[in-house]
N, CA, C and O atoms as a printed pandas DataFrame, in Angstrom:
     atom_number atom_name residue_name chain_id  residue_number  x_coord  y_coord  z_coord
0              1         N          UNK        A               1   83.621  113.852  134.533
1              2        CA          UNK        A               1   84.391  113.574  133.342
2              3         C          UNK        A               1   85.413  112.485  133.654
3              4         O          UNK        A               1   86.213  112.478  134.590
4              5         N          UNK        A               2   85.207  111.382  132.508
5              6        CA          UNK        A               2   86.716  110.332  133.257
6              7         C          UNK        A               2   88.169  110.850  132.552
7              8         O          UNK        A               2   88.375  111.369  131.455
8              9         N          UNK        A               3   88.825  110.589  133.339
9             10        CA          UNK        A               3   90.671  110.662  133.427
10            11         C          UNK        A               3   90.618  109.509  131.589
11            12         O          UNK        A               3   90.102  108.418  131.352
12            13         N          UNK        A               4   91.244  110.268  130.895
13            14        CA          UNK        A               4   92.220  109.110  130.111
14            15         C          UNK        A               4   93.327  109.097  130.127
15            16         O          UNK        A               4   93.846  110.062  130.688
16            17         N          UNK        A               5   94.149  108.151  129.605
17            18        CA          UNK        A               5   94.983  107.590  129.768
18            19         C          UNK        A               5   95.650  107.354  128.039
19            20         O          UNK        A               5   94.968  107.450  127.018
20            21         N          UNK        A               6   97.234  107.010  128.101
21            22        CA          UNK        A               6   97.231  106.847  127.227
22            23         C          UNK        A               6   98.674  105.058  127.153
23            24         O          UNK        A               6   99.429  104.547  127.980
24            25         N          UNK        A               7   98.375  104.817  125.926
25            26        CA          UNK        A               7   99.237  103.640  125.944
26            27         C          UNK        A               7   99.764  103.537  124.492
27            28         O          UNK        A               7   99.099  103.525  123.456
28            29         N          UNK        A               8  101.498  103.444  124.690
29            30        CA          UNK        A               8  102.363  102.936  123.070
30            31         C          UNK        A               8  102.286  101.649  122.848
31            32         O          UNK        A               8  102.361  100.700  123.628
32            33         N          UNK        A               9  102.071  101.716  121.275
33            34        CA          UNK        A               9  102.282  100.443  120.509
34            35         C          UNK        A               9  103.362  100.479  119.759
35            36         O          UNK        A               9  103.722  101.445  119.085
36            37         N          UNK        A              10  103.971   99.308  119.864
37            38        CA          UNK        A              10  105.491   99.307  118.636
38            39         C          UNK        A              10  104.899   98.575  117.824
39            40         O          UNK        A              10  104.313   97.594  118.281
40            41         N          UNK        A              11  104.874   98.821  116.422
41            42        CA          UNK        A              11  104.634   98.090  115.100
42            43         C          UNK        A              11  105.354   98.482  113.684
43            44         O          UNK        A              11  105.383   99.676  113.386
44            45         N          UNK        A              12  105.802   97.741  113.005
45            46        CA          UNK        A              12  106.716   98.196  112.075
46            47         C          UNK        A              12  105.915   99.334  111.101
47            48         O          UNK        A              12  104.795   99.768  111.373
48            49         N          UNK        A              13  106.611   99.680  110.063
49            50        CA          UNK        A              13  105.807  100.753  109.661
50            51         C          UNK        A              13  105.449  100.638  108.747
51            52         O          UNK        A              13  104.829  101.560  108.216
52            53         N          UNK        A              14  105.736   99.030  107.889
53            54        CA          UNK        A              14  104.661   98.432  107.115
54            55         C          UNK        A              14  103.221   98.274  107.702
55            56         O          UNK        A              14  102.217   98.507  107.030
56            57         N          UNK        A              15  103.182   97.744  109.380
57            58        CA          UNK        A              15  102.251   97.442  109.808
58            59         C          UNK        A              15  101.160   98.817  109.835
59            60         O          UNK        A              15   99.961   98.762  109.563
60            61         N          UNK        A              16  101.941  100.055  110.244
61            62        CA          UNK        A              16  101.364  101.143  110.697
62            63         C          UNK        A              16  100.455  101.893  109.126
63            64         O          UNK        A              16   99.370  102.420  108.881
64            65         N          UNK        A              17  101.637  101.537  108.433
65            66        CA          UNK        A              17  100.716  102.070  107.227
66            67         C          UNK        A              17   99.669  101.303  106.589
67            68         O          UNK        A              17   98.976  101.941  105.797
68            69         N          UNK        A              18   99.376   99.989  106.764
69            70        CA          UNK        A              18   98.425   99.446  105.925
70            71         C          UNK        A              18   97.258   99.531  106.559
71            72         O          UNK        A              18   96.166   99.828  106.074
72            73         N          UNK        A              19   97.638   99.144  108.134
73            74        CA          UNK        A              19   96.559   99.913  109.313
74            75         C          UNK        A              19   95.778  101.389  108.696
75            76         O          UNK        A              19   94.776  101.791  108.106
76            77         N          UNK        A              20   96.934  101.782  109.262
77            78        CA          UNK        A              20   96.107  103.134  109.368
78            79         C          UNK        A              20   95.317  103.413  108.194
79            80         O          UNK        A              20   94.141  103.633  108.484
80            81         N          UNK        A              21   95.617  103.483  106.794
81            82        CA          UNK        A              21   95.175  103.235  105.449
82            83         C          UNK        A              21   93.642  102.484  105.092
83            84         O          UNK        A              21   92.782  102.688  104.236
84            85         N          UNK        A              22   93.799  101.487  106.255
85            86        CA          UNK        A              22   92.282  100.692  106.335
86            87         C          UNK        A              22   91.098  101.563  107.037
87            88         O          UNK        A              22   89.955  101.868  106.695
88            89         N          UNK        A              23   91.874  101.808  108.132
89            90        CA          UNK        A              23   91.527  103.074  109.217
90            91         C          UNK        A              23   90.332  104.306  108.331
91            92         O          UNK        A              23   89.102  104.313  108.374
92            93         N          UNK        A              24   91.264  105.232  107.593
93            94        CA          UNK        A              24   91.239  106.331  106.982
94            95         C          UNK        A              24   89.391  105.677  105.759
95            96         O          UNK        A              24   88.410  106.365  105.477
96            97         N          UNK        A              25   89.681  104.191  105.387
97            98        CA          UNK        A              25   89.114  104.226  104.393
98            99         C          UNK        A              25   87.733  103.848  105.047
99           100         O          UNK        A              25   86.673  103.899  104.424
100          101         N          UNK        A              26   87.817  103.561  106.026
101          102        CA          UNK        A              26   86.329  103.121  107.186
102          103         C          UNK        A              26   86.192  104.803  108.087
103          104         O          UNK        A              26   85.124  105.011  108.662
104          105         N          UNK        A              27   87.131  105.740  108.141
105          106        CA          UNK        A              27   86.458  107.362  108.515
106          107         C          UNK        A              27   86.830  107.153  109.767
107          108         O          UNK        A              27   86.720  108.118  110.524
108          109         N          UNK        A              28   87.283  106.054  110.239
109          110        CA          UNK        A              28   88.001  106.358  111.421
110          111         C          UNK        A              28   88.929  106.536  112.071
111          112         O          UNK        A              28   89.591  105.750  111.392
112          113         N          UNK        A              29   89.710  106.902  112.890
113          114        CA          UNK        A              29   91.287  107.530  113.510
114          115         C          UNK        A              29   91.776  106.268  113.997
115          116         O          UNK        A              29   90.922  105.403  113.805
116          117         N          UNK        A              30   92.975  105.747  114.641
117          118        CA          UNK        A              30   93.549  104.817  114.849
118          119         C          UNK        A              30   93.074  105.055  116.184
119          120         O          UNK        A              30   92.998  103.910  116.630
120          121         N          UNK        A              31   92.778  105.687  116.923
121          122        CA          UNK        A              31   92.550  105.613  118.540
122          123         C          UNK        A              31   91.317  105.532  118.508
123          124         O          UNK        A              31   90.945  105.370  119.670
124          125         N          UNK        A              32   90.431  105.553  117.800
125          126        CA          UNK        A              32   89.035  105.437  117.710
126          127         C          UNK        A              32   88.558  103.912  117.329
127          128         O          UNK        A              32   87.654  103.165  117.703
128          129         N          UNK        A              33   89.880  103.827  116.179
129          130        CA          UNK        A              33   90.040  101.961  115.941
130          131         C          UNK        A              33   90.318  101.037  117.719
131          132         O          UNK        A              33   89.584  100.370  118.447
132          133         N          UNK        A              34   91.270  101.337  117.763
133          134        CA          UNK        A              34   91.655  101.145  119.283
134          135         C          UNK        A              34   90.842  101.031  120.424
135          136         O          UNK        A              34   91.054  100.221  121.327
136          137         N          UNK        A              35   89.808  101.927  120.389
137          138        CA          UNK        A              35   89.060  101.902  121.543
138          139         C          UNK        A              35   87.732  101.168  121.029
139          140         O          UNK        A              35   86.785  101.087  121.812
140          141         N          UNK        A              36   87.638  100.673  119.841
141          142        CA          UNK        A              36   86.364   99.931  119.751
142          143         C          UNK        A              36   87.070   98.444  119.655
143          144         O          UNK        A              36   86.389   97.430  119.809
144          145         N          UNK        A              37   88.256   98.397  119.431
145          146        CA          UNK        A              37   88.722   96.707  119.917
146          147         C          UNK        A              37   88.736   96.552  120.878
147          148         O          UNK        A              37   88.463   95.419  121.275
148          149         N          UNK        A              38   89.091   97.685  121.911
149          150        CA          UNK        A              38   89.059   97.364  123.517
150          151         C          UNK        A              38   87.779   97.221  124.000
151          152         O          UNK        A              38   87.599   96.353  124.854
152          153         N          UNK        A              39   86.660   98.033  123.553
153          154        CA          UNK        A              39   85.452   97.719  123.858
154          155         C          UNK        A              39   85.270   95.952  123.601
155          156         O          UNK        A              39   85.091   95.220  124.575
156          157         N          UNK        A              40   85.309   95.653  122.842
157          158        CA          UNK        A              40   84.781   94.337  121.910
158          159         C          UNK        A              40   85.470   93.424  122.761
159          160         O          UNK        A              40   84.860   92.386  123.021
160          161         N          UNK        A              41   86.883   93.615  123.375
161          162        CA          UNK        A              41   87.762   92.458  124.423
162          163         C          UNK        A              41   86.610   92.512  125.524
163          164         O          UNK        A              41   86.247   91.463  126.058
164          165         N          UNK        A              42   86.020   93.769  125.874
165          166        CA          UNK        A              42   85.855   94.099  127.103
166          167         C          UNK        A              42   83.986   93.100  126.994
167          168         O          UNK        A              42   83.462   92.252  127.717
168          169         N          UNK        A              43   83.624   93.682  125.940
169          170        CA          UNK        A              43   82.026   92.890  125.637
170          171         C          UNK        A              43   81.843   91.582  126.009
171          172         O          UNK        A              43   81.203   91.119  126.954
172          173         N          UNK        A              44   82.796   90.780  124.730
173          174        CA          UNK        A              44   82.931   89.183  124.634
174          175         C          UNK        A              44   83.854   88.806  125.806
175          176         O          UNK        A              44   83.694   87.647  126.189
176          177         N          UNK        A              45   84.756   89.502  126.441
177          178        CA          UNK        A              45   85.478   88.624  127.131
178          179         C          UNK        A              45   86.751   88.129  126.299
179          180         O          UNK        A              45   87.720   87.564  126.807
180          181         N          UNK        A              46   86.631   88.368  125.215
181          182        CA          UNK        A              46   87.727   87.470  124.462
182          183         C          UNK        A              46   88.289   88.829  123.434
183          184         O          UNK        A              46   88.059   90.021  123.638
184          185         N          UNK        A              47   88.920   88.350  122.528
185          186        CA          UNK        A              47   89.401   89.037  121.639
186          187         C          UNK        A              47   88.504   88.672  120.302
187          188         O          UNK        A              47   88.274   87.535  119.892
188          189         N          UNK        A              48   88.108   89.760  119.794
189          190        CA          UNK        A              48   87.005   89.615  119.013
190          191         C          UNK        A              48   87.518   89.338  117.696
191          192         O          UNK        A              48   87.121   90.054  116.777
192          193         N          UNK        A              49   88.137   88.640  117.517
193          194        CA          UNK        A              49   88.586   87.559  116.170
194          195         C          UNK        A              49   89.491   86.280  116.924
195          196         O          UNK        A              49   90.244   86.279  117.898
196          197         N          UNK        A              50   88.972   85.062  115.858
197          198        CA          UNK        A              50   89.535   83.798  116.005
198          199         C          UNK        A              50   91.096   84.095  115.525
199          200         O          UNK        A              50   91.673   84.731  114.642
200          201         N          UNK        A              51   91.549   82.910  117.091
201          202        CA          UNK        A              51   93.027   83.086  116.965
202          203         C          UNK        A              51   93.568   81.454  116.434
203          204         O          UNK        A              51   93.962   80.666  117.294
204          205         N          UNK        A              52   93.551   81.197  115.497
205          206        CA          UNK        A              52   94.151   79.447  115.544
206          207         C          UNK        A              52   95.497   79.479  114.964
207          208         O          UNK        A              52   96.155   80.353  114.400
208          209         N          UNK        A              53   95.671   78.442  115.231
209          210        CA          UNK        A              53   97.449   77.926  114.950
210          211         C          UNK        A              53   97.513   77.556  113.633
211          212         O          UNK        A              53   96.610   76.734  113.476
212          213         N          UNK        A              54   98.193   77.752  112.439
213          214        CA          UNK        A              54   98.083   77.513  111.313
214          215         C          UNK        A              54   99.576   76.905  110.880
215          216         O          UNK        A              54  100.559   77.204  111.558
216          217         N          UNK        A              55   99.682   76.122  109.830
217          218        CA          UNK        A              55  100.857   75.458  109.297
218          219         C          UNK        A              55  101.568   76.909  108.747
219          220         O          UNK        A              55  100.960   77.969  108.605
220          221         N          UNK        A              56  102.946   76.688  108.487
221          222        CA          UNK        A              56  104.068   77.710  108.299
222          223         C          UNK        A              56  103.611   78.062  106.734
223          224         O          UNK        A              56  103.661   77.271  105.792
224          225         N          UNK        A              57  103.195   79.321  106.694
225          226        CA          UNK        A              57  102.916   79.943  105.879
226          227         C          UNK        A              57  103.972   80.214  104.052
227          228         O          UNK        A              57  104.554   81.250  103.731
228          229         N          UNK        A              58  103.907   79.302  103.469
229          230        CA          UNK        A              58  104.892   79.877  102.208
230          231         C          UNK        A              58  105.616   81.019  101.678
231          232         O          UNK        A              58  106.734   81.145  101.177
232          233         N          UNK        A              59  104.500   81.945  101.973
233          234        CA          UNK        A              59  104.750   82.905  101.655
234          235         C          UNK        A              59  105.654   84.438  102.624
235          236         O          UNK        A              59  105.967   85.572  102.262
236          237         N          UNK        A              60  105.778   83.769  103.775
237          238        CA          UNK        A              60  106.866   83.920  104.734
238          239         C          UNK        A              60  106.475   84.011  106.068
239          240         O          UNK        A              60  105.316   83.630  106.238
240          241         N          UNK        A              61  107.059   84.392  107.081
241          242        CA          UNK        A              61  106.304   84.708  108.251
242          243         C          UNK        A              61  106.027   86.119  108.825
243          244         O          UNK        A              61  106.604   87.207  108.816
244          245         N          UNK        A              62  104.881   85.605  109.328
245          246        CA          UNK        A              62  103.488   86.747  109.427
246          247         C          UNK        A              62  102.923   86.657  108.677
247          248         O          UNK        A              62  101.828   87.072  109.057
248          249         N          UNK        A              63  102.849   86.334  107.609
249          250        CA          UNK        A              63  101.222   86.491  107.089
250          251         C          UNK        A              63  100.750   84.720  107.433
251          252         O          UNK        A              63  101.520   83.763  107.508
252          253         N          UNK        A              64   99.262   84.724  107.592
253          254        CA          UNK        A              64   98.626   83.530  107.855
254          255         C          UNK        A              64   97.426   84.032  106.716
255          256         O          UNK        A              64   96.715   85.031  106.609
256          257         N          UNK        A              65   97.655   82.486  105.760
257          258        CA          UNK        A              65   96.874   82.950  104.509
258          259         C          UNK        A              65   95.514   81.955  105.030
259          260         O          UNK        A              65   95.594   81.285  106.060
260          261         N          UNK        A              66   94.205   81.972  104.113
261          262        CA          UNK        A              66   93.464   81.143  104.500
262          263         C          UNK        A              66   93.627   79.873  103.709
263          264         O          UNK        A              66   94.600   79.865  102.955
264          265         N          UNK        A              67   92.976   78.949  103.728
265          266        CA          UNK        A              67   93.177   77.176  102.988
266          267         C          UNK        A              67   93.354   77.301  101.608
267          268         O          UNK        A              67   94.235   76.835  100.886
268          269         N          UNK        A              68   91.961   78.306  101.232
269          270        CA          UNK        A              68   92.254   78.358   99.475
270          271         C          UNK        A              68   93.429   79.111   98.952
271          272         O          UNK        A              68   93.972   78.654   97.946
272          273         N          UNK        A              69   94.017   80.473   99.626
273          274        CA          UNK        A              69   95.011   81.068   99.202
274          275         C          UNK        A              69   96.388   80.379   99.491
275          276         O          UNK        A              69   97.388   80.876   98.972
276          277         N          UNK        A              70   96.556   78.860  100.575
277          278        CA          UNK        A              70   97.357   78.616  101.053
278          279         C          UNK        A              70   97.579   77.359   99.285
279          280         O          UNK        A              70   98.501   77.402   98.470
280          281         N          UNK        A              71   96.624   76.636   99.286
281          282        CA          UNK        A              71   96.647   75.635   98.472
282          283         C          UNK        A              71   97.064   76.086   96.846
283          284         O          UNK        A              71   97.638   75.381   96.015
284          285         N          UNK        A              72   96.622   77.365   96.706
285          286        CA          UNK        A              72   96.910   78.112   95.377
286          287         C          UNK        A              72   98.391   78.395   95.643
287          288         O          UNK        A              72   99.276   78.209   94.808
288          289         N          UNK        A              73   98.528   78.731   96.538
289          290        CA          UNK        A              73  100.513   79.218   96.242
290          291         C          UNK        A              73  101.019   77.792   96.379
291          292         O          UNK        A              73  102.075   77.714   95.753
292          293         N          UNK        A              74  100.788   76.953   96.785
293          294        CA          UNK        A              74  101.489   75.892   96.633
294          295         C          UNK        A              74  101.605   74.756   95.094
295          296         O          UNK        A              74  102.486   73.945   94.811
296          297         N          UNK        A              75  100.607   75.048   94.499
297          298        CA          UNK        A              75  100.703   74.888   93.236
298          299         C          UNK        A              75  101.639   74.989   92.428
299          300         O          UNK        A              75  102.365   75.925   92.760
300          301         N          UNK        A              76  102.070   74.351   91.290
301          302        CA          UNK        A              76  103.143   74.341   90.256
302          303         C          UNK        A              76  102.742   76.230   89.709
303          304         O          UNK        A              76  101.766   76.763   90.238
304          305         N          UNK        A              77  103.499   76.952   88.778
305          306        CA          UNK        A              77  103.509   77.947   88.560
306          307         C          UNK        A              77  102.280   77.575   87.178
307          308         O          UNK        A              77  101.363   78.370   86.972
308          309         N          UNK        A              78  102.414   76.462   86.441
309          310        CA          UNK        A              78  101.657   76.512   85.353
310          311         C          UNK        A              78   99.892   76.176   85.519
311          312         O          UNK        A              78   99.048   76.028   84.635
312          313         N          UNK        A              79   99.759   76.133   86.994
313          314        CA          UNK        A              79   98.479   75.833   87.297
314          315         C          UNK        A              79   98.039   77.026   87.810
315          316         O          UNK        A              79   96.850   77.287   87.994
316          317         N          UNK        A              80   99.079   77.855   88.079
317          318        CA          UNK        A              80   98.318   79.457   88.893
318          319         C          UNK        A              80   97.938   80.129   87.513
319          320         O          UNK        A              80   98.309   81.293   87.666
320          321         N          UNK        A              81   97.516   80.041   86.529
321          322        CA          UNK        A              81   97.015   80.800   85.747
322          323         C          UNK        A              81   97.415   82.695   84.964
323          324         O          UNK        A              81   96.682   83.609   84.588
324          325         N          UNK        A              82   99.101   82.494   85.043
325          326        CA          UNK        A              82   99.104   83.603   84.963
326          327         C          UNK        A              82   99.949   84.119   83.904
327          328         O          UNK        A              82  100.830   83.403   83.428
328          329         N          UNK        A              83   99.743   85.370   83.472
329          330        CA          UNK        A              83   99.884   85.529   81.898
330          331         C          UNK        A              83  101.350   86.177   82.059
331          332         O          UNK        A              83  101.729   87.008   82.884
332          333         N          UNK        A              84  102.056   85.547   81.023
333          334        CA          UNK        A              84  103.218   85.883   80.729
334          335         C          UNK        A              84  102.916   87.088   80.284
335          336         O          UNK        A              84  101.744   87.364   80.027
336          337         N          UNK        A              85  104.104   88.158   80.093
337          338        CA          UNK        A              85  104.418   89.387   79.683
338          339         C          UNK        A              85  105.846   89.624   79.548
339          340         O          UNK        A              85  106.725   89.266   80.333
340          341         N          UNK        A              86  106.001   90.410   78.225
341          342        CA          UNK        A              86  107.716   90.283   77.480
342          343         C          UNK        A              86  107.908   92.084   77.850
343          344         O          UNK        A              86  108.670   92.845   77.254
344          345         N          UNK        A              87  107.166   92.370   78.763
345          346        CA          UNK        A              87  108.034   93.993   78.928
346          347         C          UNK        A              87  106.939   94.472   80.254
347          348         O          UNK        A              87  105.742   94.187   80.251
348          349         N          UNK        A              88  107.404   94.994   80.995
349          350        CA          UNK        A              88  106.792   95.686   82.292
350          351         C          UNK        A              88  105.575   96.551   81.802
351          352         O          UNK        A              88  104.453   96.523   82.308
352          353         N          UNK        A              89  105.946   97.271   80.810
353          354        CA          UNK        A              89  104.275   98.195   80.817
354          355         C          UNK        A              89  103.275   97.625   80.297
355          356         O          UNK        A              89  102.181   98.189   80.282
């Protein structure tokens, strides 16, 4: 039988909840998430998603949007297509 081991992650708890939430909706546990990314470093050698450098995001930092979502927020407000409303409900 092998020895495990265990290891902490610090992540805010925006991060933890949208995670885990993704987690739950794919049936799997966060350490089960965990150990199939470590597999996947361990497979490829690499980290199994592209890491590139992207221009400073508009919409603040940390999120890295892709080209089309980047080019849409940068738009005037009357070109984003979006419908006025005179009361919240």
């Amino acid at each position: 039988m092998s020895r495990s081991t265990s290891y902490q992650v610090r992540l805010s708890d925006e991060e933890k909840k949208a995670a885990f939430s993704v987690f739950q909706e794919l049936g799997i546990t966060p350490a089960q998430a965990v150990r199939l990314f470590l597999r996947q470093v361990v497979e490829t050698r690499s980290l199994p998603f592209p890491i590139r450098k992207t221009e400073r995001c508009p919409v603040g930092n940390g999120h890295i949007p892709n080209d089309g979502l980047a080019r849409d927020l940068l738009k005037p407000d009357h070109e984003k297509g979006y419908t006025p409303f005179s009361f919240a409900d």
